[in-house]
N, C-alpha and C positions, 0 to 999 in steps of 0.2 A: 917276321914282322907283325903278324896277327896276332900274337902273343901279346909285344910291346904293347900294339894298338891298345888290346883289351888292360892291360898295366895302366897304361892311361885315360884309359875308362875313367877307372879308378879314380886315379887323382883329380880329373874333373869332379866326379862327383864329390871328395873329399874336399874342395877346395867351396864351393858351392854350400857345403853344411854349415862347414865353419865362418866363411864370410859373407856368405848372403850372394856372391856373384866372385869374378874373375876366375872361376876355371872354367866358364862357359867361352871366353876368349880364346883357350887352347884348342876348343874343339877342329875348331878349321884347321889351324895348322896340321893339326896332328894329323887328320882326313887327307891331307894336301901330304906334305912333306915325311911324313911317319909311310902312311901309306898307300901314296900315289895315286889319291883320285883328280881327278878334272876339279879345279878353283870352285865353278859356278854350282857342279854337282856338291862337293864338301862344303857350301853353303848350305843348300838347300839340305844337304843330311844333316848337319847341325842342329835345323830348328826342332825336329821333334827329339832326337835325344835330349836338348839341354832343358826344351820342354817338357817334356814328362819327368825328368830330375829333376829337375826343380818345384811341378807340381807336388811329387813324393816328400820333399823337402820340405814344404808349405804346407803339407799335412800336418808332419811333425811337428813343426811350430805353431801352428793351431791348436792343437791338442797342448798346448804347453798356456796357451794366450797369448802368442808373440806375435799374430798377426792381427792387422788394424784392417777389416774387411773398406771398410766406409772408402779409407783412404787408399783403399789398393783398386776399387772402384772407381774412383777421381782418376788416378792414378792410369791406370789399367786401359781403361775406355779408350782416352784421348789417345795412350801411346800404339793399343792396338790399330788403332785406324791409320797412322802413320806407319805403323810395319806393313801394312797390304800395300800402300803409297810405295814404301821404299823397295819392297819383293821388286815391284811392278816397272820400278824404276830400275833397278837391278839389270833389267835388258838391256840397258844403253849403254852399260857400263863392260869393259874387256875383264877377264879373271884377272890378269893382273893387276889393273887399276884395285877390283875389291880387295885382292891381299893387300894391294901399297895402304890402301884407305885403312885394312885391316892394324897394318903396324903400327901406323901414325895413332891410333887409336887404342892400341897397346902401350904405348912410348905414353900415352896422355894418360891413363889407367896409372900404367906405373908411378907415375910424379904425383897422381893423386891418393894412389894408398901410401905411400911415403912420406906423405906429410900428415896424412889423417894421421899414422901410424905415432909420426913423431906428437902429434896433438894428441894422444891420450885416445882410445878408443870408446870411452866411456865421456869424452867432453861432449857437449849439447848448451848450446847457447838458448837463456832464456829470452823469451820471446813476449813481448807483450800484446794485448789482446788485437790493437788496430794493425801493429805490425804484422801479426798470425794473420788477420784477412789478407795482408799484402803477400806474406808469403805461401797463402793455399793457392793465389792468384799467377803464381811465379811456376807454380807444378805444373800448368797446362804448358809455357813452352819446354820445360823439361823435358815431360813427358813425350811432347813432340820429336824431342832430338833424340830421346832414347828410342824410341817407335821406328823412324828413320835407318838408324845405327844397327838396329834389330835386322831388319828388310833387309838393306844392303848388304852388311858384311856376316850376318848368321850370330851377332853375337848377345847376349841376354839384357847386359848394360847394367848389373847388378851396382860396378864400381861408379855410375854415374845417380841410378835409384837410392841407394844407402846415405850418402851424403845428405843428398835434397830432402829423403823424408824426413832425415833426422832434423836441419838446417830448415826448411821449408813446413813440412808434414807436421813438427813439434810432436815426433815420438820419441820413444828412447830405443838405443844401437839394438838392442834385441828385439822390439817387433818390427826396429826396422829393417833388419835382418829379413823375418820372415815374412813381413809382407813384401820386400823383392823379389824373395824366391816364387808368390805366388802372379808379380806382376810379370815376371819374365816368362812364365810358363803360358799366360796369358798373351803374351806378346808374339812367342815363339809358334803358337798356334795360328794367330793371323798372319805372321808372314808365311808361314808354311803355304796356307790357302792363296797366299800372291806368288808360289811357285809353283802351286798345282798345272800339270800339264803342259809343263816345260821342259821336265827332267824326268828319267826313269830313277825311281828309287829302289837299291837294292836292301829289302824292308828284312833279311835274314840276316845281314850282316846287320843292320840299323838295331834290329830288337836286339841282336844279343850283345851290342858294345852299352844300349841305354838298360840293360839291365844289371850289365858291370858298374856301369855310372850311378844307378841306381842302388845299388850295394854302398857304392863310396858315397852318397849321400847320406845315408841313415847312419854310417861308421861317421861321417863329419858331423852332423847333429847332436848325438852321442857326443864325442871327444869337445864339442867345441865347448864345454866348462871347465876343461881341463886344459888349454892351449892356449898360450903366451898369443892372444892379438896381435900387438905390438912387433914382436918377434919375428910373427905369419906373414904379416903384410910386410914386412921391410925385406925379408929373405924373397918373395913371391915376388915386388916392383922388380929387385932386380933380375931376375929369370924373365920378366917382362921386357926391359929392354934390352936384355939378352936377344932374345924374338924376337921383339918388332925391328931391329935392326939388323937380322938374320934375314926376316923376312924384305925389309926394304932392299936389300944386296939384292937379291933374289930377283927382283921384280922393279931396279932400275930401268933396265930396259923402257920400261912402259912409261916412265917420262921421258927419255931420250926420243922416245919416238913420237911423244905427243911434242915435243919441242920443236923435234925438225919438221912434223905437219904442217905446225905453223909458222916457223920460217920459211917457207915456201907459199905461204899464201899472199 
């Protein structure tokens, strides 16, 4: 199984090159159901892997010009302080609730690389100058929800970052690419510090799955001038809700039982 594991190291970090975000999504599971750790533990080991991949990734595109530092600062700030909030809140919540919350959040992923996919990956709507003020205005709750989404369930939010810069941010899909990769690494490091001292981290097995993830990031980088977008996201939504509805079976229970809590009060 530690084999597999490291296999899908991999494709996190290959998914991550190429689209800026959603194979930081599989990390959990895969932590979870690949190879049997505790829900709250394969959150908390999620944020520094998909963190440092995706820092390494934001290198790359730096070095290229693809990232908008300005607006990964906007960006970055607001939504780190929301991931310490969400880590923080994280205790209140059962392992199962975060997978369920995890799925529903996969299932939303999905529908939305799905139709970006079907909209052309290169569309970008222009923007005029009063509208641009209203939409840099619109990042701060984004940025919030992504921050949150971070905390809670371990995951980067690339697929919700991409959109808004493009849409919001008035870049184009390549730096906005890479300045996700570098707001999730950013992100993934304040929630970390809202897990600190909660959970034991096994940091030997951590380095060497973010170093395979790691590999698969610069091999996505690389390849993603050569790879059908369009094609990636439509194949990838559905492997997503393949999951997240793998994942929701899984962890019915934990509405059943929040149901009957409260039919008894």
């Amino acid at each position: 199984m530690l084999i597999v594991g490291y296999a899908l190291a991999a494709l996190i970090g290959l998914s991550l090159g190429l689209m800026g975000g959603g194979g930081s999504i599989l990390t959990v599971p895969i932590f979870v159901y690949v190879l049997s750790y505790d829900p709250k533990l394969a959150i908390a080991m999620s944020l520094p892997v998909v963190g440092v991949t995706s820092l390494v990734g934001a290198l790359g595109h730096w070095r290229a010009g693809n990232v908008d530092l300005k607006t990964a600062a906007l960006f970055g700030v607001v939504a780190m302080s929301a991931a310490f909030v969400g880590a923080r809140l994280a205790a209140f919540l059962t392992g199962a609730v975060q997978l369920s919350l995890l799925a529903v959040i996969m299932l939303v992923a999905a529908i939305s690389m799905f139709r970006s996919a079907r909209r052309g990956s290169s569309a970008q709507t222009a923007i005029s100058s009063e509208e641009g003020t209203a939409s840099l205005r619109l990042l701060v709750p984004v940025a919030l929800c992504v921050g949150l989404v971070t905390g809670v369930v371990g995951v980067g939010g690339g697929f919700l970052i991409v959109p808004a810069l493009v849409l919001l941010g008035r870049i184009s899909m390549k730096q906005a690419i890479g300045t996700s990769l570098l707001v999730i690494a950013m992100n993934c490091a304040s929630g970390f510090v809202g897990y600190m001292g909660r959970v034991d981290i096994p940091w030997t097995f951590v380095l060497g799955f973010t170093l395979v993830a790691v590999l698969g990031i610069l091999a996505g980088t690389y390849l993603v001038r050569y790879v059908s977008q369009r094609a990636l996201k439509q194949s990838f939504s559905v492997f997503l809700i393949v999951m997240g509805t793998f994942i929701l079976v899984q962890n019915r229970k934990a509405f059943s039982h929040a149901t009957t809590a409260a039919s008894k009060r």
